[in-house]
C-alpha angles and dihedrals in degrees: 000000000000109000126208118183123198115204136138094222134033126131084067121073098203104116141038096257095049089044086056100046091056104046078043102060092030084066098037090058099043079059087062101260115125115224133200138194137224103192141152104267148130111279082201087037108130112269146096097298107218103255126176136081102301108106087195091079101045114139092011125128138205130258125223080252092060090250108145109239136219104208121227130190118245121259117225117204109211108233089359103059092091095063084043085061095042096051089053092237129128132200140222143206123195119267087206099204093055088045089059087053096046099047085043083068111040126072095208133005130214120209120209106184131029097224128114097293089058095052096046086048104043096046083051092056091049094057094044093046095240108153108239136192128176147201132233109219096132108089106195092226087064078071104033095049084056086072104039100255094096085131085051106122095174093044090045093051088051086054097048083057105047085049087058090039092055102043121334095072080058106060131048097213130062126176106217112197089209142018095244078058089053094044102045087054090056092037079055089056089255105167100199137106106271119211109200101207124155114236082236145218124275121234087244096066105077143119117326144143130184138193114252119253114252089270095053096045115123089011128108114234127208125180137187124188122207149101114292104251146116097270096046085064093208082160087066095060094046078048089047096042093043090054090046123120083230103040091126090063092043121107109183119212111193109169128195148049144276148117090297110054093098091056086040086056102042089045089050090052099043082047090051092233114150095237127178114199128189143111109269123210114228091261097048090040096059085057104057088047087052088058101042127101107202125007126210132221101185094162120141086191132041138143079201131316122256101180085052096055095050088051103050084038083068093054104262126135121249128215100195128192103246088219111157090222088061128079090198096095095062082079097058104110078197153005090266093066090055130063128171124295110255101005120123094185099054092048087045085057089044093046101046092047091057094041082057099049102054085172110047081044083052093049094043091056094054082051096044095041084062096048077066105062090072087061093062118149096231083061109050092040090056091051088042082045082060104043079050087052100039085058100055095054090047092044126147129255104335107237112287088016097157106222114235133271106302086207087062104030117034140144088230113110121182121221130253123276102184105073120190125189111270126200123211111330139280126224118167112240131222104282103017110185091240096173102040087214092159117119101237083042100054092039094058084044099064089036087059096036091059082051094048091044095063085039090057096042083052105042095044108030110032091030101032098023089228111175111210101204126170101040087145089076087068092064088060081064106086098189128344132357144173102239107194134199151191109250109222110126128046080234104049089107083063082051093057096041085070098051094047091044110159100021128088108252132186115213107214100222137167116263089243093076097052080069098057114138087240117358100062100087086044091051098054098038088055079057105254116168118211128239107242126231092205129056110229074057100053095042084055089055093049094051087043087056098048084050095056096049092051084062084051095252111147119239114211112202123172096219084192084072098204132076105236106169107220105357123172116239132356116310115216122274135248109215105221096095088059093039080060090052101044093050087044090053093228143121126277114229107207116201126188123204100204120203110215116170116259118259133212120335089354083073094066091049107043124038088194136080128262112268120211128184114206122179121224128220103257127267128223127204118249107259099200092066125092105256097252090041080046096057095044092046096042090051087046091052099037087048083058099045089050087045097045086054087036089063098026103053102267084296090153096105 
């Protein structure tokens, strides 16, 4: 595959993205893809300018990894722009004609940060039909804590949705480098595929233990690796070291760089704690690790922890703050190896018992060492090789795919005209019990369905005079399906109920209705789910449909949207009843209620026309369409069955 990668920097190693994109990129290409980056960098900038016939690569220069480069301007953040220095980061916008070129090349792109260079570039994509995926390293509160508002949850949850705003809602697939990360996105109401993959450990990084230089002889040395900022809490572990039984042997190595090295500083000398500071390249790095006797994870916040994965790789033990916004203790093999976030006393206690016991903290790094090995990067590079796969085979709309009819597929929905008293309001709350499974619950459901069923038989056959034709369609349906229908009678549900007879069915209704005077309990006890407003909400009620449809329940949406009693004609879709499906990976049932005028003494007792229900053969998705290409066909071709019986007398049996 052709490779495109999408970060805002990547020539300098200073930071755990950057770090992963290029290990990354350096694996994907020794399995035979060629990869590509769009980065900020200086198109002048000293290199092996790409040269040859291929316009593709026109502009780009060349890493000191041999990665052909795109380059993109830097983007400079007014008022901002000095913490962006100090936290050795730099920024990039979209040069918009090297992106084209860039995304003319490539046959998927991954996108690493969701700042101005990923939306341009997303959107970009979108338009072009390259199939696109992206990563989440980027915690909010990385960016939250900056400006002192990491315990925000107000704030946290803004930036989570600008994130989302700016790239996720525009991929399918997100690699997610833990599963906290994985958690907190559908705990933030994020609808895509979620690929749990660690970032992964390098080869390099193994077992290895080396005698001390003549000046460290004697001493105890702890180290912690990070950027220097709020949210790594280097300040716990001076605080930690300086309250230790031993702090006169300890030598701390925190290595790294940020806005608060001059206060960390400042705060190690006024504590008396011996402290080296400095960035560390990767060789240098390995041996200090080799050298170091217990290493420190005092993080209140981590998708997942690079620098403690190399360490314990290398067989150290790590005392890791047990903080619930970090993924790191999920690396802990016990409670020894975790103390309390934020809490310089509990590490001191910690540090001090593993600085006494040299062999159990022998024995522990050759545990921990083999916990490793199932980090490794090969392996992580051939999971993140499927989720690239897997989304290009999903992709969206292939280039010059035409959208469908906008007269039979549109995101125009008419308004109600039916309108019922409501008392008070509705608004579905977090964790809404959508499915009602439980045993009392199901129990009271078929009670009330078989009184429902007589109700509906009642209400729509001896008052209206309904006829219910083509129920042998449904024995073709083996499990769960989304039947459809077009909404043209305040009864049409009991309608419904007739044709799907026998199997446990959720009817997909506006909260509104869940506040009628009267109707709502009914409503709820027949095993309607309401439409939520938000969307955490909203996301819940998809993955409780699906779920529903796995355990073969039927699902009945009105695509029309609006209840317009008696409408001519066939009224355009909305496609959410056939994104369920698709994603379900179930049929559509199409149903047609058919108006015919009434005929002989049925004329003097009903004003209105004869309604008939007939029940279509099902519809699949074409699976040899990318999913959003699938949902869009799937409404266009459902809209024109229902039409076809529409004009032709329900004759689509």
């Amino acid at each position: 595959m052709r490779i495109l990668f999408v970060v805002d920097q990547y020539l300098h190693s200073n930071n755990g993205t950057t770090i992963t994109a290029r290990r990354f990129a350096r694996e994907l290409m020794a399995r035979g893809h060629e990869v590509r980056v769009a980065c900020q960098a200086d198109a002048l900038a000293p290199g092996d300018a790409a040269t040859g016939a291929d316009p593709t690569a026109a502009g780009c220069v060349r890493a000191d990894d041999g990665v052909l480069v795109y380059p993109q301007p830097e983007l400079r953040i007014p008022v901002f722009q000095g913490l962006v220095d100090r936290q050795g980061m730099t920024l990039a916008r979209a040069d918009r004609a090297s992106m084209a070129r860039a995304l003319a090349w490539c046959d998927v792109v991954h996108f690493f940060m969701p700042f101005s260079l990923a939306h341009t570039g997303v959107l970009m994509a979108r338009q072009l039909g390259v199939p696109a995926t992206a990563a989440f390293h980027v915690q909010p509160q990385n960016l939250s804590s900056s400006v002192g508002l990491g315990r925000s949850r107000r704030f946290n949850d803004m930036l989570f949705r600008a994130f989302d705003w700016s790239l996720y809602r525009h991929v399918d697939h997100v690699h997610c480098p833990s599963n906290m990360i994985a958690g907190q996105l559908r705990e933030h109401g994020y609808a895509n595929t979620l690929h749990v993959i660690s970032n992964g450990i390098e080869d390099s990084f193994c077992y290895r233990r080396e005698p001390k230089p003549a000046e460290l002889a004697g001493r105890v040395v702890v180290a912690m690796v990070g950027r220097y900022s709020r949210e790594k809490r280097q300040d716990v572990v001076i605080r930690g070291v300086a309250a230790s039984r031993h702090r006169e042997k300890i030598v701390l190595v925190l290595a790294g760089q940020g806005p608060t090295e001059r206060r960390l500083r400042r705060l190690a000398a006024r504590l008396g704690v011996d402290a080296r500071f400095g960035f560390m390249p990767q060789p240098r790095l390995r041996d200090v690790l080799a050298q170091t006797d217990v290493y420190v994870h005092a993080s209140d916040m981590e998708a997942e922890a690079m620098s403690c994965m190399e360490a314990f790789a290398t067989g150290l033990v790590p005392i890791i703050a047990d903080s619930p916004l970090s993924a790191t203790p999920q690396f802990a093999l016990d409670d020894r190896s975790l103390f309390a976030a934020g809490d310089p006393q509990d590490l001191a206690r910690h540090l001090d018992w593993w600085i006494e016991h040299p062999r159990e903290r022998e024995r522990m790094g050759h545990a921990y060492a083999q916990e490793a090995e199932g980090y490794r990067i090969g392996a992580c590079v051939d999971r993140f090789e499927r989720m690239l796969r897997q989304a290009v085979a999903n992709a969206p709309a292939p280039r010059g795919t035409l959208p469908p009819d906008p007269s039979h597929v549109s995101d125009e929905r008419p308004a109600h005209v039916v309108h019922m008293r409501h008392w008070g309001s509705f608004t579905t709350p977090d964790g809404y019990d959508y499915l009602r499974l439980g045993r009392g619950a199901t129990a009271g459901y078929w009670a009330f369905r078989a009184v429902l069923d007589i109700a509906a038989w009642l209400a729509t056959r001896v008052v209206l005079g309904v006829r219910v034709r083509g129920r042998r369609n449904l024995q073709a349906v083996r499990g769960g399906f989304v039947s459809v229908s077009n909404h043209v009678q305040t009864l049409d549900c009991g309608m419904a109920l007739r044709a799907l007879r026998g199997r446990r069915t959720y009817f997909v209704s506006l909260e509104e209705n869940f506040a009628l005077a009267w109707v709502g309990g009914i409503v709820r006890l027949a095993g309607a789910v309401p439409v939520p407003r938000r969307p955490r909400q909203f996301v819940q009620q998809v993955r409780a449909l699906t779920q529903a449809l796995a355990r073969g329940s039927v699902v009945h949406v009105y695509p029309e949207g609006a209840l317009l009693p008696y409408v001519d004609g066939l009224r355009p879709f909305a496609t959410g009843a056939f994104h369920l499906a698709v994603r379900a990976g179930v049929p559509v049932v199409p149903m047609v209620i058919r108006q015919t005028p009434r005929r002989g003494p049925g004329r003097l007792l009903h004003r209105r026309p004869r309604l008939t229900l007939t029940v279509l053969p099902p519809l699949w998705a074409d699976p040899a369409l990318p999913r959003a290409q699938a949902v869009l066909e799937l409404a266009d071709r459902c809209w024109r069955v229902m039409d076809r019986a529409l004009r032709q007398g329900g004759d689509g049996l």
